[in-house]
N, C-alpha and C positions, 0 to 999 in steps of 0.2 A: 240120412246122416252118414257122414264119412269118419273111418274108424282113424282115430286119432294115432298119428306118426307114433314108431315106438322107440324106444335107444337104439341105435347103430341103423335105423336105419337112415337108407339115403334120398335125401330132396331134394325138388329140381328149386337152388333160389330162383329162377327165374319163369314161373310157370306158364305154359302156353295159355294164351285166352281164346274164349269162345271163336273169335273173329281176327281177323289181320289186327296186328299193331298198327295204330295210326303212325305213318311216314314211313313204315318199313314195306312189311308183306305187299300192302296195297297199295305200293307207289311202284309206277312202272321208271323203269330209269331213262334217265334223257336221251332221246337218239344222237347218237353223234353226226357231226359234220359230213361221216362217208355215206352213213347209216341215211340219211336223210337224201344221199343223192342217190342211192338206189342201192348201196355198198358194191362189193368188189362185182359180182355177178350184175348189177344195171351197167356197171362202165364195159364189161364184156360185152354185155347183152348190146348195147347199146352200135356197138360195132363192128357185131356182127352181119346185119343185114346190108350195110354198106360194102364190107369184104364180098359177101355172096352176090351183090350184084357187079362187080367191078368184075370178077372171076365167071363170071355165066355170059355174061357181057361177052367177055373177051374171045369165051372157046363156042359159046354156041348163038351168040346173037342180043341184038337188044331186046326181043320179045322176052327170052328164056331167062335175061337180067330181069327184066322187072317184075316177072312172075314169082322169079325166084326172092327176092326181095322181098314180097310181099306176105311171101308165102315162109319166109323164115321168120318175120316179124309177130307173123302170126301164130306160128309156132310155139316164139318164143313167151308171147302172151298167152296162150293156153298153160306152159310149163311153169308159168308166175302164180297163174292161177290156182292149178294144181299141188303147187308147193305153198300154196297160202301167205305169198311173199306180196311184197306189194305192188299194184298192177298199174300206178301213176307213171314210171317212168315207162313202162311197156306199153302202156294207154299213147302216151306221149308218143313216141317212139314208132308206133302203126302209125298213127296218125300222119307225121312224117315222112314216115317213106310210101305211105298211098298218098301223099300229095307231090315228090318226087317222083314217083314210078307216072304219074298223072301227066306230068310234065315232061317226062322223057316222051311217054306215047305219043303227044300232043305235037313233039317237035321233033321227033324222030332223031332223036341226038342222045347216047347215053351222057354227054355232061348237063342235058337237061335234069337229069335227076338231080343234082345238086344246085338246081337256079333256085330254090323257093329257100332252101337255108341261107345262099347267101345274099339275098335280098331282105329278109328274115333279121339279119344281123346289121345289114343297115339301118334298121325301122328300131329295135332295139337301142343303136348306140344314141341314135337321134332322142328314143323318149330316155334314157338316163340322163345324158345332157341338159335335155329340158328340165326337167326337173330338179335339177342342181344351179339352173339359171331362176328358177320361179322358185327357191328356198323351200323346195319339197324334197328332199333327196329319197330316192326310190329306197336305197336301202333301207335307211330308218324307218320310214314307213311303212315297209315290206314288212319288216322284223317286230316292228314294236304294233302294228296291227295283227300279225298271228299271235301274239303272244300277250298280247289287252291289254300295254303297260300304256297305252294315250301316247299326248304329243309334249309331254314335259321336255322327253329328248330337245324341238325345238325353241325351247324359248335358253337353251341355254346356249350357246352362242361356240364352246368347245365339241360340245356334242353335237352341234351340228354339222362342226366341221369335218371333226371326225368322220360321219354318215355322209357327209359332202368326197372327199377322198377314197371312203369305198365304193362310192357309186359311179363315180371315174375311172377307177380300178376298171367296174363290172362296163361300162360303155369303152374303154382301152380293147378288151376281149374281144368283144361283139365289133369296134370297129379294125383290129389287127386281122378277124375274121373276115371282114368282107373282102377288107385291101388283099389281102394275100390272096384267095380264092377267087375275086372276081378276078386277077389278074391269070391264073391259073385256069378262069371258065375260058377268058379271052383267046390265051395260046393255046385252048384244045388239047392240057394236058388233063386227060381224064384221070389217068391212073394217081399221078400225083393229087390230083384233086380231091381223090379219094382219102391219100392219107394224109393232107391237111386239113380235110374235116374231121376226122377220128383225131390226131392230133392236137389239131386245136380246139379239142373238144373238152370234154370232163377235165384231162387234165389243166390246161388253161382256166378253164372257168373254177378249177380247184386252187390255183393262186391266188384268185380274186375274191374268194371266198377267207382265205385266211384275213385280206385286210377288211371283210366287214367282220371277222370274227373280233380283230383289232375292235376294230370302232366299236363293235356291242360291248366289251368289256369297258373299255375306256368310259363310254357313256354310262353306262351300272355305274361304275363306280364313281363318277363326277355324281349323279343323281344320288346316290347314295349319301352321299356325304355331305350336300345340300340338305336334303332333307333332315340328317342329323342335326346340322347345325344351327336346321327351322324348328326342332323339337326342342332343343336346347336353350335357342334363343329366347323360346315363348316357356319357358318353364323359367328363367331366367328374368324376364317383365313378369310373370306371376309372383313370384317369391318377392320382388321389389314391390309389387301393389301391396302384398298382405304383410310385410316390412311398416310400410307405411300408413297402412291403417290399421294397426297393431291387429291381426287375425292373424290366428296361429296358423301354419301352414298344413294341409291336410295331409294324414297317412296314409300311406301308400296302401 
């Protein structure tokens, strides 16, 4: 038994419970849009192995580029690891430059390191396109399959469009990336090649992300509001059925 409050003394109105509050303690908050691309430390990280090879490259050879490269890549995924950060864009990221570093050896050329990105971005802008030719838009799909909302987006004809322009957005990206670069692998400017891939990298592909962030909202809210108007509608034919066969309407 708990001894009963006495005068003056003080209560918490708001008493802790056993376990989290449903929707507070135990809900983890939504990653954001930077948070989700690896935050400030993945767009570093990201380009860094690029710098270090461009720089090893230059002073002491293609071998010592692409070693080095690989070996800061992998670095930097040990340091994700260790810091318990997430290791998808570092995953990604090795992955990448042990298929450029693959490619430079292969061809004995350090702008070989950069042939498989931008070829990479041609295959990219191609399946977005398609996709928005075949009334699949990658984005909606992308978006509304991690997140289990179905394909309601599609039969609404706004929302698709919406998902139709940011997936043009995201194949604009990937094809301003190849144009510029492949043009860049052509004239054998390495160095520049360099910092058109960093460049038009995170940040680029971070403008194209605001307009599907566009188009997610726009379509929430069109479906939103649909569905309102499908609850209302059909509470609105009930209450006329039982109007009409004199039944009283039931309590809520």
């Amino acid at each position: 038994m708990t001894e009963p409050a006495r005068p003056g003394d003080k209560t918490d109105p708001h008493p802790a419970a056993d376990g989290a509050e449903p929707g507070r303690a135990g809900e983890r908050p939504e990653p954001t849009m930077l948070e989700q691309m690896g935050g400030v430390s993945g767009l570093v990280y990201s380009s860094v192995p690029i710098v270090v090879f461009v720089l090893a490259n230059s002073f002491f050879g293609l071998t010592a580029g692409i070693w080095s490269a690989v070996g800061s890549a992998a670095l930097i995924t040990i340091v994700r690891l260790v810091r318990r950060e997430s290791l998808q864009p570092a995953i990604s990221g090795l992955f990448g430059v042990g298929i450029g570093a693959f490619i430079a050896y292969r061809t004995g050329s350090a702008k070989g390191f950069f042939l498989f990105g931008i070829w990479a971005s041609l295959v990219y802008c191609g399946v977005f396109v398609l996709s928005v030719v075949v009334r699949w838009p990658l984005a909606g799909v992308i978006w509304n399959f991690l997140n289990g909302t179905g394909t309601a987006w599609r039969r609404d004809k706004p929302s698709r469009l919406g998902y139709d322009v940011a997936t043009l957005a995201l194949a604009a990206v990937f094809g301003a990336r190849f144009v510029v670069q492949r043009w860049l692998y052509e004239a054998d400017y390495t160095g520049w090649l360099a910092f058109a891939k960093i460049a038009m990298g995170w940040p680029l592909y971070g403008l194209a992300l605001l307009v599907v962030v566009w188009a997610v909202r726009r379509s929430d809210k069109r479906l939103k509001e649909i569905e309102e108007a499908r609850v209302a509608e059909e509470a609105d034919a009930e209450a006329r059925l039982r109007l009409k066969f004199g039944q009283p309407p039931q309590e809520a």
